[in-house]
TORKOL-4160 file (C-alpha; in steps of 0.2 Angstrom, whole numbers, padded with zeros to 4 digits, m for minus):
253
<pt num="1" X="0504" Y="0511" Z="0644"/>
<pt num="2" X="0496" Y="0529" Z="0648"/>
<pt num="3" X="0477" Y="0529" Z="0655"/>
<pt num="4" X="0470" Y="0545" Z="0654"/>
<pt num="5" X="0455" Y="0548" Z="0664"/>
<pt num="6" X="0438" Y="0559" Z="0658"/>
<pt num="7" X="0426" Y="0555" Z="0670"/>
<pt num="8" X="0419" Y="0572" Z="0666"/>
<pt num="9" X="0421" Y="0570" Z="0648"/>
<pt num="10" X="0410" Y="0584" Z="0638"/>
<pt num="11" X="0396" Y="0578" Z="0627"/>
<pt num="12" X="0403" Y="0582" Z="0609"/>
<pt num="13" X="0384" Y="0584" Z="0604"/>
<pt num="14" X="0375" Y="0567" Z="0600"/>
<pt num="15" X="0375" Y="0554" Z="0585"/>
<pt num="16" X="0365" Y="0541" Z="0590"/>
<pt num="17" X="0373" Y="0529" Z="0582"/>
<pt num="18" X="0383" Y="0519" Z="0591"/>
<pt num="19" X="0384" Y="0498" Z="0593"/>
<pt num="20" X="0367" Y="0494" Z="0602"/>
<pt num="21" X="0358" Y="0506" Z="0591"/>
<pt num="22" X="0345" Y="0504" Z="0575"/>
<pt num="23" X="0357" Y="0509" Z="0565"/>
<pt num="24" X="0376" Y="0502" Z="0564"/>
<pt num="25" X="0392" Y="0513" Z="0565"/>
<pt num="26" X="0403" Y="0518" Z="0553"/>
<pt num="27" X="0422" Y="0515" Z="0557"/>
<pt num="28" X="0434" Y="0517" Z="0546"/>
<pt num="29" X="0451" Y="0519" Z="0545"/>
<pt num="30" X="0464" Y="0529" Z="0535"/>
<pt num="31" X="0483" Y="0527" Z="0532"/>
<pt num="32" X="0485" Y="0547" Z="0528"/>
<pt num="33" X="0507" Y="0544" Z="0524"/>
<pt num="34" X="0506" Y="0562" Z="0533"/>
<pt num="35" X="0495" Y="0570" Z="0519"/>
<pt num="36" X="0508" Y="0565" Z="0505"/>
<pt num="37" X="0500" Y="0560" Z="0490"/>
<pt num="38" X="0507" Y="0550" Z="0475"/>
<pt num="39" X="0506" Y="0566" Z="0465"/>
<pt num="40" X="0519" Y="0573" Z="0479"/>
<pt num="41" X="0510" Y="0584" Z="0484"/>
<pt num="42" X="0501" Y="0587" Z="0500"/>
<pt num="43" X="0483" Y="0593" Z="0495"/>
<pt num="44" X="0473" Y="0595" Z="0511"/>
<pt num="45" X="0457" Y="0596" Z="0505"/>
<pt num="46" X="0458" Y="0583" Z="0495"/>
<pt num="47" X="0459" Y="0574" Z="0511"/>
<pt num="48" X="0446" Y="0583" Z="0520"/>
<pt num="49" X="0433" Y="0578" Z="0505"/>
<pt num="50" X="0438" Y="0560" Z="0508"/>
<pt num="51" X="0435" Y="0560" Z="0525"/>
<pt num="52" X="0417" Y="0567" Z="0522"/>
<pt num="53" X="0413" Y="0557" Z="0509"/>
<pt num="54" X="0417" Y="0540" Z="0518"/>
<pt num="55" X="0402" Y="0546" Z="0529"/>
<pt num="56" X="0408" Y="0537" Z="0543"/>
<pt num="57" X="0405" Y="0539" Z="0565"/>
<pt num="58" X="0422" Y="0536" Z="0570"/>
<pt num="59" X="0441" Y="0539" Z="0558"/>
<pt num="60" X="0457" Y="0531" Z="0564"/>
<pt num="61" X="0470" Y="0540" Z="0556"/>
<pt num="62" X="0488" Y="0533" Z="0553"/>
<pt num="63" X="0504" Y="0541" Z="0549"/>
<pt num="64" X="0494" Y="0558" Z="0554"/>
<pt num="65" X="0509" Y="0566" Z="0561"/>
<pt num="66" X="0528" Y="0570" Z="0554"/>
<pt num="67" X="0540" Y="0558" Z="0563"/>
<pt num="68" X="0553" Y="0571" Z="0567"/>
<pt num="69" X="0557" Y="0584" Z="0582"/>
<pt num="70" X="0540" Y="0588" Z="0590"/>
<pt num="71" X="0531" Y="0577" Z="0577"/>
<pt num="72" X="0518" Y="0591" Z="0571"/>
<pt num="73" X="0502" Y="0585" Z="0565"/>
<pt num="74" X="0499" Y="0583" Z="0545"/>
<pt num="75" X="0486" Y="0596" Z="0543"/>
<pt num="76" X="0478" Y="0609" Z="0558"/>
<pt num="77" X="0465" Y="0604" Z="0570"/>
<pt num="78" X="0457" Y="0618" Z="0566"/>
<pt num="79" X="0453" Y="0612" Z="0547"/>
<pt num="80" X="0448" Y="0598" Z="0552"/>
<pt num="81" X="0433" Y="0604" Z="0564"/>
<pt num="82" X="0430" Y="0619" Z="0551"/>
<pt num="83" X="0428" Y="0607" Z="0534"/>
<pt num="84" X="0422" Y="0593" Z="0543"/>
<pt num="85" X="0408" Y="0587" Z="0553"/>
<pt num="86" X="0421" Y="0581" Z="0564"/>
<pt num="87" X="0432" Y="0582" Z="0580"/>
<pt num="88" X="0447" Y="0578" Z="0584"/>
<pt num="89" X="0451" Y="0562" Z="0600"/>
<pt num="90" X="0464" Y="0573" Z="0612"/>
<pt num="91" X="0475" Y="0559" Z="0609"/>
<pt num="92" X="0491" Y="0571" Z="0608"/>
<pt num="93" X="0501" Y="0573" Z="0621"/>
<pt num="94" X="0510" Y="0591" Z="0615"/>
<pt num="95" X="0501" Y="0606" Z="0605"/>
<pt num="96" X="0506" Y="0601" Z="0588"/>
<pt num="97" X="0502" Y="0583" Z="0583"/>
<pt num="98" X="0485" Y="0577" Z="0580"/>
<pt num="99" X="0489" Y="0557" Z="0588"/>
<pt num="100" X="0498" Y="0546" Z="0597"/>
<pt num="101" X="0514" Y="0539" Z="0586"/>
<pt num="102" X="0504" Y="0545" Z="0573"/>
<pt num="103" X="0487" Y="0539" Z="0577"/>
<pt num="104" X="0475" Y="0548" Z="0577"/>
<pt num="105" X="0457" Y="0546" Z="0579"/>
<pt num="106" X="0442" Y="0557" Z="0573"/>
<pt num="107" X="0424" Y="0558" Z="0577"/>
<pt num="108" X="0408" Y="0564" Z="0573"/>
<pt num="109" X="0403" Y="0579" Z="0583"/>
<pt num="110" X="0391" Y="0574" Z="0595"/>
<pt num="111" X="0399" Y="0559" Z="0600"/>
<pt num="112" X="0403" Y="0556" Z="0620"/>
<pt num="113" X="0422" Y="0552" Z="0624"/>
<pt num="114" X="0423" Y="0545" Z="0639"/>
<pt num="115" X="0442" Y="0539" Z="0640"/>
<pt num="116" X="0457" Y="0539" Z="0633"/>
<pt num="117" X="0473" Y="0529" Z="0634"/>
<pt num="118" X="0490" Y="0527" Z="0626"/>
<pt num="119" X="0499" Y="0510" Z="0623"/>
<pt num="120" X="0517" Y="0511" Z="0621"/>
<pt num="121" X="0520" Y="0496" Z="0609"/>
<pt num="122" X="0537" Y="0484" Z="0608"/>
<pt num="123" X="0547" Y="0484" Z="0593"/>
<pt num="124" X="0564" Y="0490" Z="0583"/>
<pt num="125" X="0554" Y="0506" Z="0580"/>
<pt num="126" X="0543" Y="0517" Z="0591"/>
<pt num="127" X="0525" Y="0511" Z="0590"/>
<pt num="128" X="0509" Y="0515" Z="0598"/>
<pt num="129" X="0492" Y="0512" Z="0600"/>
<pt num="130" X="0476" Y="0522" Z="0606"/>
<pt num="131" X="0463" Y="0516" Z="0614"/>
<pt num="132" X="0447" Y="0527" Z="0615"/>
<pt num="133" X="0431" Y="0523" Z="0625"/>
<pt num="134" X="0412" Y="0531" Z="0619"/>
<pt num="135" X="0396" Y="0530" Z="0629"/>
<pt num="136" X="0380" Y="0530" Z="0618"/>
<pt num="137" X="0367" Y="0522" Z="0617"/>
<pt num="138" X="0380" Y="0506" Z="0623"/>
<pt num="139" X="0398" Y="0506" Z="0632"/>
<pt num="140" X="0409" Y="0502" Z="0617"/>
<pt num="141" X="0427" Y="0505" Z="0613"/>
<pt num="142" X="0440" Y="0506" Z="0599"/>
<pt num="143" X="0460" Y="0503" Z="0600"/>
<pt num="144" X="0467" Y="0510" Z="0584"/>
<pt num="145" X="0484" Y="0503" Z="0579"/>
<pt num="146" X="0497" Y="0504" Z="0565"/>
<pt num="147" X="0506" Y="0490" Z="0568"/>
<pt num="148" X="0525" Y="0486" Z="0563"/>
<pt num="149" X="0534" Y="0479" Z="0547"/>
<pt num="150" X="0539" Y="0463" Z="0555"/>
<pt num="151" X="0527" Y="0448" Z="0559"/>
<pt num="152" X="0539" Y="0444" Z="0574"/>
<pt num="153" X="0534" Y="0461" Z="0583"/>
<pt num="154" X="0516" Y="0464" Z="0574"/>
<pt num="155" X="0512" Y="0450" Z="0586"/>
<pt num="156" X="0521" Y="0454" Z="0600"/>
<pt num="157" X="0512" Y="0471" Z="0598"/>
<pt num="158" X="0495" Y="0461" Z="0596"/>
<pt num="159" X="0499" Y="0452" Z="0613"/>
<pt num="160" X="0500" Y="0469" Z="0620"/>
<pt num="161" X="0484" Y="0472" Z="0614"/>
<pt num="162" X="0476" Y="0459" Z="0620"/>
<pt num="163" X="0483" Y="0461" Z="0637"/>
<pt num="164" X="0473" Y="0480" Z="0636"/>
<pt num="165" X="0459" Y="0472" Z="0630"/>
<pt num="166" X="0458" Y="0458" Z="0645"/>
<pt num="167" X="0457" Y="0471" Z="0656"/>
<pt num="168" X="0440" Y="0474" Z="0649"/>
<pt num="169" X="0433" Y="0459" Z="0643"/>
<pt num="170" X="0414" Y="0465" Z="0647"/>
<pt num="171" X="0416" Y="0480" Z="0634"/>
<pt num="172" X="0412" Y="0477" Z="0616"/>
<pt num="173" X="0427" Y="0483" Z="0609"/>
<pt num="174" X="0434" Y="0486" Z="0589"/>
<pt num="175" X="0455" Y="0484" Z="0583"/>
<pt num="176" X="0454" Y="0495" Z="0567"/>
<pt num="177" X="0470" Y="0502" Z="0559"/>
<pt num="178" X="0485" Y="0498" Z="0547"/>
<pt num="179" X="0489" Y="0480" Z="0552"/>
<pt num="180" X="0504" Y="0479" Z="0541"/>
<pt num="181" X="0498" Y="0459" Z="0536"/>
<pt num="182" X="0500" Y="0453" Z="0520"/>
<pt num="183" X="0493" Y="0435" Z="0523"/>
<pt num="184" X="0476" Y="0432" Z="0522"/>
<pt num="185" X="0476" Y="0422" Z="0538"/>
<pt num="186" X="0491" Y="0422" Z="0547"/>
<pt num="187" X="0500" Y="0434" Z="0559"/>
<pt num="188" X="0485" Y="0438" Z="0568"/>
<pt num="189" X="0485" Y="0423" Z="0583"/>
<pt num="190" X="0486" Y="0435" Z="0599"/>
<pt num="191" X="0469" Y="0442" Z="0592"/>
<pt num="192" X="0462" Y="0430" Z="0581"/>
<pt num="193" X="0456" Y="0417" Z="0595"/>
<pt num="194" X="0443" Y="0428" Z="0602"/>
<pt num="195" X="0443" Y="0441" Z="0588"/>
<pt num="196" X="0434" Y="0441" Z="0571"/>
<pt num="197" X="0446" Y="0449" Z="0559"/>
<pt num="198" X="0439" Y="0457" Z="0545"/>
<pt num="199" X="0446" Y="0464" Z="0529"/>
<pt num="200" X="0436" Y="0475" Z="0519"/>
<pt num="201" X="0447" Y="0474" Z="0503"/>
<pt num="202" X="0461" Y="0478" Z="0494"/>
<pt num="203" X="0469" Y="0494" Z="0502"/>
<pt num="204" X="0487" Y="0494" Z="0495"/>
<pt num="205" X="0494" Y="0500" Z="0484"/>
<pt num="206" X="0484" Y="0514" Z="0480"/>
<pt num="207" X="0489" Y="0514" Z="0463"/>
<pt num="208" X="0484" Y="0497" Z="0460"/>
<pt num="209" X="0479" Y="0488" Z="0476"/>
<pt num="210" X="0485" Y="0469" Z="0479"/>
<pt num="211" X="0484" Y="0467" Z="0498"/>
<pt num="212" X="0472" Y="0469" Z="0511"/>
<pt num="213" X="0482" Y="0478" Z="0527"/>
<pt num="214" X="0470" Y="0488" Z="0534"/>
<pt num="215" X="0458" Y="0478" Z="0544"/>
<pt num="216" X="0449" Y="0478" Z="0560"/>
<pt num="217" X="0444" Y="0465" Z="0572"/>
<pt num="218" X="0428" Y="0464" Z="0582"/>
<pt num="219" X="0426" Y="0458" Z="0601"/>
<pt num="220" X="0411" Y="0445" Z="0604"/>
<pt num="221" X="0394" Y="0450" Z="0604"/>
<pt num="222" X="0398" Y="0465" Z="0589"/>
<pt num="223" X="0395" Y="0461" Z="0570"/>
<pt num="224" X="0401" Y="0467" Z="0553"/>
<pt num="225" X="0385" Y="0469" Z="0542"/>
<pt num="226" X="0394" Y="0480" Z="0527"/>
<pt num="227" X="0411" Y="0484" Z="0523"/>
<pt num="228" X="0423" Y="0492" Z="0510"/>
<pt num="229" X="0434" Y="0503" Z="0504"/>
<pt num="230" X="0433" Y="0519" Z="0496"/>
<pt num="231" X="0442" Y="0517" Z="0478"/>
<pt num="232" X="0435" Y="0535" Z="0473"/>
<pt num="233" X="0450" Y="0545" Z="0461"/>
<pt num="234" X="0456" Y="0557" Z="0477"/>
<pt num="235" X="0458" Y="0541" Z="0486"/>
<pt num="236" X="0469" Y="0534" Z="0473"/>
<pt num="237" X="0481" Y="0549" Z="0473"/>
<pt num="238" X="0480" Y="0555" Z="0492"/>
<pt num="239" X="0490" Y="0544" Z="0501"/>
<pt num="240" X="0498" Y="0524" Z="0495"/>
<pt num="241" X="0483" Y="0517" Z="0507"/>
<pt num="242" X="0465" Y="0518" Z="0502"/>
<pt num="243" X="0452" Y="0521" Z="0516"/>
<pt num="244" X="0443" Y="0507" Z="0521"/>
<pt num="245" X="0428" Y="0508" Z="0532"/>
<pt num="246" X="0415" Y="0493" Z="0543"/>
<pt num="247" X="0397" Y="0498" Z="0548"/>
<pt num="248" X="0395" Y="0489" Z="0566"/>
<pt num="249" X="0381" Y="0482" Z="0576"/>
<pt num="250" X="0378" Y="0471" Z="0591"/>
<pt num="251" X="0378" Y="0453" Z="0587"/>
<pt num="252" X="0387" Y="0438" Z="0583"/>
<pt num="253" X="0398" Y="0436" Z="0566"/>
């Protein structure tokens, strides 16, 4: 695992909406297949209208970065901070991807980063997870994942997880990403005893959606009050996951 440290983290500008707040705030994650859409084609604005019309506070991408050489990001920092009303998370360790395995995480402009860190996670193929820590009107944080093809190692990859999130038991803290379970209800045991696990709907296929993988799980004290999944006809040929998003607020489930 890689901690790194922004005690002087700059003020993105400031949403005001954040867990704590009047009003809840959007997460929603996005398994992007590295812009390639079923049409084969990779159509990046098409992908910059869906992140803005998912109107959400916080993105975790998946798969936002080619898995070979220097794994360069999907599409350019630069459109995404000129098309959107968003920022990217300096989640990368090099100049040219946009996360961490391929996670990446986006945020409204305006919202504080306080932290970051990088989980290295176990498995037959190289996974990792992101952790990213906000400080708004509450201390909150988010760990987004895209978690392996095996239920043997999604849970040893869960327990490491869970070890992170232990360290900070005190902070309301979100899972949110592809979690690569098709069961309704199993699988999810390292988390699932202290988490709320939440799916918003049917994400995969794309073309004609029969499982729920994309979820996110909530810590004690936070709430789901409105979730979904955005079916629009861009989402359907973008990528073979559709975005799913989960306005949070303090609370119990």
């Amino acid at each position: 695992m890689q901690h790194v440290s922004q005690p002087e983290a700059p003020v993105l500008n400031a949403t005001g909406s954040k867990p704590g707040s009047a009003k809840p705030i959007r997460l929603a994650s996005y398994n992007i297949r590295k812009l390639r859409g079923l049409d084969q084609t990779r159509d990046r604005g098409r992908f910059l209208k869906i992140v803005n019309a998912l109107e959400a506070d916080v993105i975790a991408l998946q798969e936002a970065d080619r898995r070979l050489g220097d794994r360069p990001a999907a599409i350019a920092h630069r459109m995404i901070e000129e098309e959107t009303d968003f920022e990217v998370v300096p989640v990368a360790t090099n100049e040219v991807s946009l996360g961490w395995h391929g996670n990446a995480v986006l945020v409204r402009k305006g919202t504080r980063v306080t932290g970051i860190s990088r989980l290295t996670l176990p498995g037959l193929e190289p996974r990792g997870a992101v952790r990213v820590d906000f400080n708004g009107s509450a201390t909150w944080s988010m760990i987004a994942v895209h978690l392996g093809l095996t239920r043997f190692h999604r849970r040893q990859q869960m327990q490491t997880i869970a070890r992170e999130l232990d360290t900070h038991a005190d902070t309301p803290s979100v899972v949110i990403g592809d979690f690569n379970e098709w069961s309704r209800s199993k699988g999810f045991e390292p988390l699932s005893e202290t988490y709320a696990i939440h799916a918003p709907g049917r994400s995969y296929h794309a073309a004609r959606p029969v499982a729920a993988l994309d979820r996110l799980a909530l810590s004690p004290g936070l709430k789901l009050v409105n979730a979904g999944v955005e079916e629009g006809p861009l989402a359907r040929m973008a990528s073979d996951h559709l975005p799913i998003w989960g306005d949070i607020t303090q609370g119990e489930n």
